[in-house]
Steps between C-alpha positions, in 0.01 A plus 500: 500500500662364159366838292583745787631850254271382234252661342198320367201656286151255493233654301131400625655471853222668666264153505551099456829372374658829448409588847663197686803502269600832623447412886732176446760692321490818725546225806813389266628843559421643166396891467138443309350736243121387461245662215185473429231732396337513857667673750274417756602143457892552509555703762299239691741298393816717548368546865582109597882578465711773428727386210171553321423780317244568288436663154189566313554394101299327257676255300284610190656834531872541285568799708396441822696204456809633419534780719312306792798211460763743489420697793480200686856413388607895610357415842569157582774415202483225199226273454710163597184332544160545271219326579223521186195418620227779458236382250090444484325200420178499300300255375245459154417284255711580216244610249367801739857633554551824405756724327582656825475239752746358285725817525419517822669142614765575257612858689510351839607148480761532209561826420542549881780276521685587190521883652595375867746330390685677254479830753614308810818339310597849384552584869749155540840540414606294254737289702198486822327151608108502463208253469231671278189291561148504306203373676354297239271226535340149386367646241832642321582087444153388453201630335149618699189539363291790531848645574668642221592802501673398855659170331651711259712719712549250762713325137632806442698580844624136433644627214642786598682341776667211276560814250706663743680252687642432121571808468689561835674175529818556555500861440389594846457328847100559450241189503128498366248274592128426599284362722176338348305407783147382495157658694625644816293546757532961467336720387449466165323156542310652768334756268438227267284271716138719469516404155526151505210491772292649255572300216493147705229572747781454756647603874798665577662174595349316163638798277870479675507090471409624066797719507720255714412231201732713299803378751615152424472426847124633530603752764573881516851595517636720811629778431837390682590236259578742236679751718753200591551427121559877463754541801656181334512671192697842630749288724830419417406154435329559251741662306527243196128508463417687202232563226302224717101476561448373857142336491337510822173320475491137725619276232627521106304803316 
Protein backbone atom coordinates (compact mmCIF):
# COMPACT_ATOMS: atom_id res chain seq x y z
CA UNK A 1 0.00 0.00 0.00
CA UNK A 2 3.23 2.30 -0.57
CA UNK A 3 0.91 5.27 -2.39
CA UNK A 4 -2.02 4.90 0.09
CA UNK A 5 -3.26 9.20 0.33
CA UNK A 6 -2.01 9.60 -3.14
CA UNK A 7 -3.56 10.76 -5.87
CA UNK A 8 -2.68 9.58 -9.33
CA UNK A 9 -4.15 10.93 -12.79
CA UNK A 10 -3.49 8.28 -16.06
CA UNK A 11 -4.88 9.63 -19.17
CA UNK A 12 -6.05 6.77 -21.76
CA UNK A 13 -6.79 4.61 -18.64
CA UNK A 14 -9.95 3.34 -19.92
CA UNK A 15 -8.07 0.42 -22.29
CA UNK A 16 -4.44 -1.38 -22.56
CA UNK A 17 -1.58 0.02 -20.59
CA UNK A 18 -3.40 2.89 -19.14
CA UNK A 19 -6.00 0.52 -17.99
CA UNK A 20 -3.75 -1.97 -16.00
CA UNK A 21 -1.57 0.84 -14.64
CA UNK A 22 -4.41 2.23 -12.77
CA UNK A 23 -5.62 -1.28 -11.31
CA UNK A 24 -1.87 -1.90 -10.01
CA UNK A 25 -1.62 1.47 -8.52
CA UNK A 26 -5.23 1.63 -7.06
CA UNK A 27 -4.19 -2.01 -5.40
CA UNK A 28 -1.04 0.21 -4.10
CA UNK A 29 -3.59 2.23 -2.31
CA UNK A 30 -3.56 5.19 -4.55
CA UNK A 31 -6.97 7.31 -5.15
CA UNK A 32 -7.07 7.03 -9.27
CA UNK A 33 -8.41 9.70 -11.60
CA UNK A 34 -8.79 7.94 -15.14
CA UNK A 35 -9.82 10.00 -18.60
CA UNK A 36 -10.50 9.20 -21.66
CA UNK A 37 -12.95 10.30 -24.21
CA UNK A 38 -15.27 7.17 -23.71
CA UNK A 39 -17.13 6.97 -20.78
CA UNK A 40 -18.47 3.78 -21.46
CA UNK A 41 -15.00 2.42 -21.23
CA UNK A 42 -13.95 4.10 -17.81
CA UNK A 43 -16.54 3.56 -15.74
CA UNK A 44 -16.06 -0.07 -16.75
CA UNK A 45 -13.02 0.43 -15.51
CA UNK A 46 -13.77 2.50 -12.33
CA UNK A 47 -16.26 -0.38 -11.49
CA UNK A 48 -13.22 -3.04 -10.75
CA UNK A 49 -12.22 -0.92 -7.61
CA UNK A 50 -13.30 1.96 -5.88
CA UNK A 51 -10.21 4.26 -5.61
CA UNK A 52 -11.11 4.65 -9.26
CA UNK A 53 -12.86 7.31 -10.55
CA UNK A 54 -13.46 8.29 -13.74
CA UNK A 55 -13.49 11.52 -15.90
CA UNK A 56 -14.40 12.11 -19.42
CA UNK A 57 -11.55 14.61 -21.17
CA UNK A 58 -9.85 14.64 -24.35
CA UNK A 59 -6.30 15.33 -24.18
CA UNK A 60 -6.65 17.42 -27.50
CA UNK A 61 -8.89 19.70 -25.63
CA UNK A 62 -6.83 22.88 -23.56
CA UNK A 63 -9.91 23.34 -21.54
CA UNK A 64 -11.25 20.28 -20.82
CA UNK A 65 -7.91 19.61 -19.74
CA UNK A 66 -7.44 22.11 -17.39
CA UNK A 67 -10.54 22.26 -15.64
CA UNK A 68 -11.00 18.31 -15.93
CA UNK A 69 -7.33 18.05 -13.95
CA UNK A 70 -8.23 20.50 -11.51
CA UNK A 71 -11.44 19.21 -10.43
CA UNK A 72 -9.91 16.05 -9.97
CA UNK A 73 -7.34 17.68 -7.65
CA UNK A 74 -10.60 19.56 -5.71
CA UNK A 75 -11.99 16.05 -5.23
CA UNK A 76 -9.31 13.72 -4.62
CA UNK A 77 -6.24 16.42 -3.96
CA UNK A 78 -2.75 16.96 -6.00
CA UNK A 79 -1.77 14.97 -8.81
CA UNK A 80 1.33 13.10 -6.93
CA UNK A 81 1.29 10.64 -9.57
CA UNK A 82 0.62 11.31 -13.58
CA UNK A 83 0.59 8.69 -15.75
CA UNK A 84 0.75 10.07 -19.70
CA UNK A 85 -0.30 7.60 -21.75
CA UNK A 86 -3.42 8.50 -23.94
CA UNK A 87 -2.38 8.67 -27.62
CA UNK A 88 -3.43 6.94 -31.23
CA UNK A 89 -1.33 5.15 -33.48
CA UNK A 90 -1.68 5.40 -37.25
CA UNK A 91 0.09 4.16 -39.87
CA UNK A 92 0.97 5.49 -43.88
CA UNK A 93 3.49 5.73 -46.11
CA UNK A 94 4.92 9.04 -45.72
CA UNK A 95 4.15 10.56 -49.07
CA UNK A 96 0.14 10.06 -48.59
CA UNK A 97 0.20 11.75 -45.14
CA UNK A 98 -1.80 14.50 -44.82
CA UNK A 99 -1.85 18.00 -43.30
CA UNK A 100 -4.24 16.84 -40.73
CA UNK A 101 -3.34 13.41 -39.94
CA UNK A 102 -0.29 15.07 -39.14
CA UNK A 103 -2.10 17.54 -36.74
CA UNK A 104 -3.98 14.99 -35.72
CA UNK A 105 -0.94 12.73 -34.12
CA UNK A 106 0.56 15.91 -33.06
CA UNK A 107 -2.74 17.01 -30.71
CA UNK A 108 -3.01 13.72 -29.03
CA UNK A 109 0.34 12.24 -28.65
CA UNK A 110 2.39 15.50 -27.91
CA UNK A 111 0.33 18.19 -27.44
CA UNK A 112 -1.59 15.85 -25.04
CA UNK A 113 1.21 15.44 -22.83
CA UNK A 114 2.59 18.89 -22.78
CA UNK A 115 -1.09 20.07 -21.36
CA UNK A 116 -1.35 17.03 -18.78
CA UNK A 117 1.47 17.76 -17.48
CA UNK A 118 1.84 21.26 -17.00
CA UNK A 119 -2.03 21.24 -15.46
CA UNK A 120 -1.41 18.30 -13.11
CA UNK A 121 1.96 19.93 -11.60
CA UNK A 122 0.02 23.15 -10.98
CA UNK A 123 -2.09 21.13 -8.52
CA UNK A 124 1.48 19.77 -6.61
CA UNK A 125 2.85 21.89 -4.14
CA UNK A 126 6.02 22.89 -4.77
CA UNK A 127 7.74 21.08 -1.95
CA UNK A 128 5.26 17.54 -2.84
CA UNK A 129 6.94 14.09 -4.14
CA UNK A 130 5.57 12.92 -7.65
CA UNK A 131 6.58 10.64 -10.57
CA UNK A 132 5.14 12.25 -13.80
CA UNK A 133 5.36 9.45 -16.35
CA UNK A 134 4.83 9.59 -20.34
CA UNK A 135 3.93 6.47 -22.07
CA UNK A 136 6.17 6.66 -24.91
CA UNK A 137 7.35 3.98 -26.98
CA UNK A 138 10.07 2.18 -29.34
CA UNK A 139 9.53 4.43 -31.64
CA UNK A 140 10.45 7.78 -29.60
CA UNK A 141 14.36 6.11 -29.69
CA UNK A 142 14.14 4.52 -32.99
CA UNK A 143 12.66 5.36 -36.23
CA UNK A 144 9.47 3.30 -38.03
CA UNK A 145 8.56 3.36 -41.32
CA UNK A 146 5.27 4.04 -42.58
CA UNK A 147 5.12 5.62 -39.09
CA UNK A 148 5.85 9.10 -38.96
CA UNK A 149 3.76 11.17 -37.82
CA UNK A 150 3.68 8.64 -34.63
CA UNK A 151 7.71 8.56 -34.55
CA UNK A 152 7.65 12.09 -34.28
CA UNK A 153 5.76 12.59 -31.13
CA UNK A 154 6.81 9.42 -29.64
CA UNK A 155 10.66 11.85 -29.95
CA UNK A 156 8.96 14.52 -28.77
CA UNK A 157 7.55 13.21 -25.22
CA UNK A 158 11.26 12.06 -24.94
CA UNK A 159 12.06 15.40 -25.07
CA UNK A 160 9.86 16.87 -23.02
CA UNK A 161 10.63 14.61 -20.23
CA UNK A 162 14.60 15.20 -20.32
CA UNK A 163 13.40 19.05 -20.75
CA UNK A 164 11.80 18.99 -17.55
CA UNK A 165 13.67 16.86 -15.35
CA UNK A 166 16.46 19.76 -16.20
CA UNK A 167 14.37 22.02 -15.42
CA UNK A 168 13.13 20.63 -11.99
CA UNK A 169 16.29 19.20 -10.76
CA UNK A 170 16.83 20.29 -7.71
CA UNK A 171 14.18 22.81 -7.61
CA UNK A 172 11.46 20.43 -6.63
CA UNK A 173 11.13 16.75 -5.38
CA UNK A 174 9.34 15.97 -8.95
CA UNK A 175 10.84 13.20 -11.49
CA UNK A 176 10.02 12.78 -15.34
CA UNK A 177 10.46 9.87 -17.24
CA UNK A 178 9.19 7.35 -19.96
CA UNK A 179 8.47 4.14 -20.79
CA UNK A 180 9.21 3.11 -24.51
CA UNK A 181 7.96 -0.20 -24.79
CA UNK A 182 7.57 -2.16 -27.93
CA UNK A 183 4.11 -3.93 -29.63
CA UNK A 184 2.02 -4.93 -26.76
CA UNK A 185 -0.29 -7.31 -27.11
CA UNK A 186 -3.75 -4.29 -26.48
CA UNK A 187 -5.66 -2.81 -28.20
CA UNK A 188 -4.10 -0.76 -30.42
CA UNK A 189 -2.18 -3.70 -32.10
CA UNK A 190 -5.33 -5.47 -32.12
CA UNK A 191 -7.02 -2.93 -34.44
CA UNK A 192 -4.01 -3.03 -36.50
CA UNK A 193 -3.95 -6.72 -37.47
CA UNK A 194 -6.98 -6.58 -40.42
CA UNK A 195 -4.61 -4.56 -42.21
CA UNK A 196 -1.71 -6.51 -42.37
CA UNK A 197 -3.96 -9.62 -43.40
CA UNK A 198 -4.88 -7.75 -46.27
CA UNK A 199 -1.73 -6.57 -47.38
CA UNK A 200 0.19 -10.11 -46.78
CA UNK A 201 -2.54 -12.50 -47.70
CA UNK A 202 -2.22 -13.60 -44.03
CA UNK A 203 -4.14 -15.18 -40.72
CA UNK A 204 -4.67 -13.69 -37.61
CA UNK A 205 -1.83 -15.66 -36.13
CA UNK A 206 0.56 -14.83 -39.38
CA UNK A 207 -0.32 -10.97 -39.03
CA UNK A 208 0.51 -11.00 -35.02
CA UNK A 209 3.98 -13.12 -35.59
CA UNK A 210 4.55 -9.59 -38.47
CA UNK A 211 3.90 -7.27 -35.67
CA UNK A 212 5.77 -9.43 -32.98
CA UNK A 213 8.94 -9.13 -35.60
CA UNK A 214 9.00 -5.58 -34.44
CA UNK A 215 10.05 -6.99 -30.71
CA UNK A 216 13.64 -8.01 -30.54
CA UNK A 217 12.59 -11.07 -29.05
CA UNK A 218 9.93 -11.91 -31.92
CA UNK A 219 7.12 -12.00 -29.38
CA UNK A 220 4.25 -9.65 -28.23
CA UNK A 221 4.76 -7.94 -25.07
CA UNK A 222 2.12 -8.42 -22.04
CA UNK A 223 0.67 -5.84 -20.98
CA UNK A 224 2.06 -6.55 -17.31
CA UNK A 225 5.62 -5.98 -18.12
CA UNK A 226 5.12 -2.38 -18.56
CA UNK A 227 2.82 -1.85 -15.62
CA UNK A 228 5.82 -3.32 -13.35
CA UNK A 229 8.29 -0.78 -14.98
CA UNK A 230 5.64 1.88 -14.24
CA UNK A 231 4.95 0.86 -10.47
CA UNK A 232 8.87 0.81 -10.39
CA UNK A 233 8.89 4.09 -11.70
CA UNK A 234 6.31 5.84 -8.95
CA UNK A 235 7.99 3.91 -5.93
CA UNK A 236 10.29 5.27 -3.67
CA UNK A 237 13.01 3.39 -5.21
CA UNK A 238 12.99 4.92 -7.88
CA UNK A 239 13.47 8.15 -6.67
CA UNK A 240 16.99 8.98 -8.33
CA UNK A 241 15.67 7.92 -11.66
CA UNK A 242 15.15 10.87 -13.70
CA UNK A 243 14.83 12.23 -17.31
CA UNK A 244 15.33 8.33 -18.18
CA UNK A 245 13.71 6.26 -21.26
CA UNK A 246 12.96 2.74 -19.98
CA UNK A 247 12.94 0.54 -23.25
CA UNK A 248 10.80 -2.36 -22.93
CA UNK A 249 11.10 -4.42 -26.03
CA UNK A 250 13.00 -8.19 -25.36
CA UNK A 251 16.46 -7.09 -26.02
CA UNK A 252 18.54 -3.63 -26.98
CA UNK A 253 16.14 -1.26 -29.23
Amino acid sequence: MEHTGKHALVTGGGSGIGRAIALALAAQGATITITGRRAEMLEEVAGLSDRIHPAVMDVTDEAAVRDGIATAADRHGPVALCIANAGIATGGPFLSESLDGWRRTMATNLDGVFLTFQAALQTLPQDAAGRYIVVSSIAGVRGLKNAIPYTVTKHGVIGLIRGLSEEFLRKRPVTFNALCPGYVDTDIVHSQLPGLMRRFDVDRAGAEAIVAKGNRHKQLLEVDETTAAALWLCSDAARSVNGQTIQIAGGQV
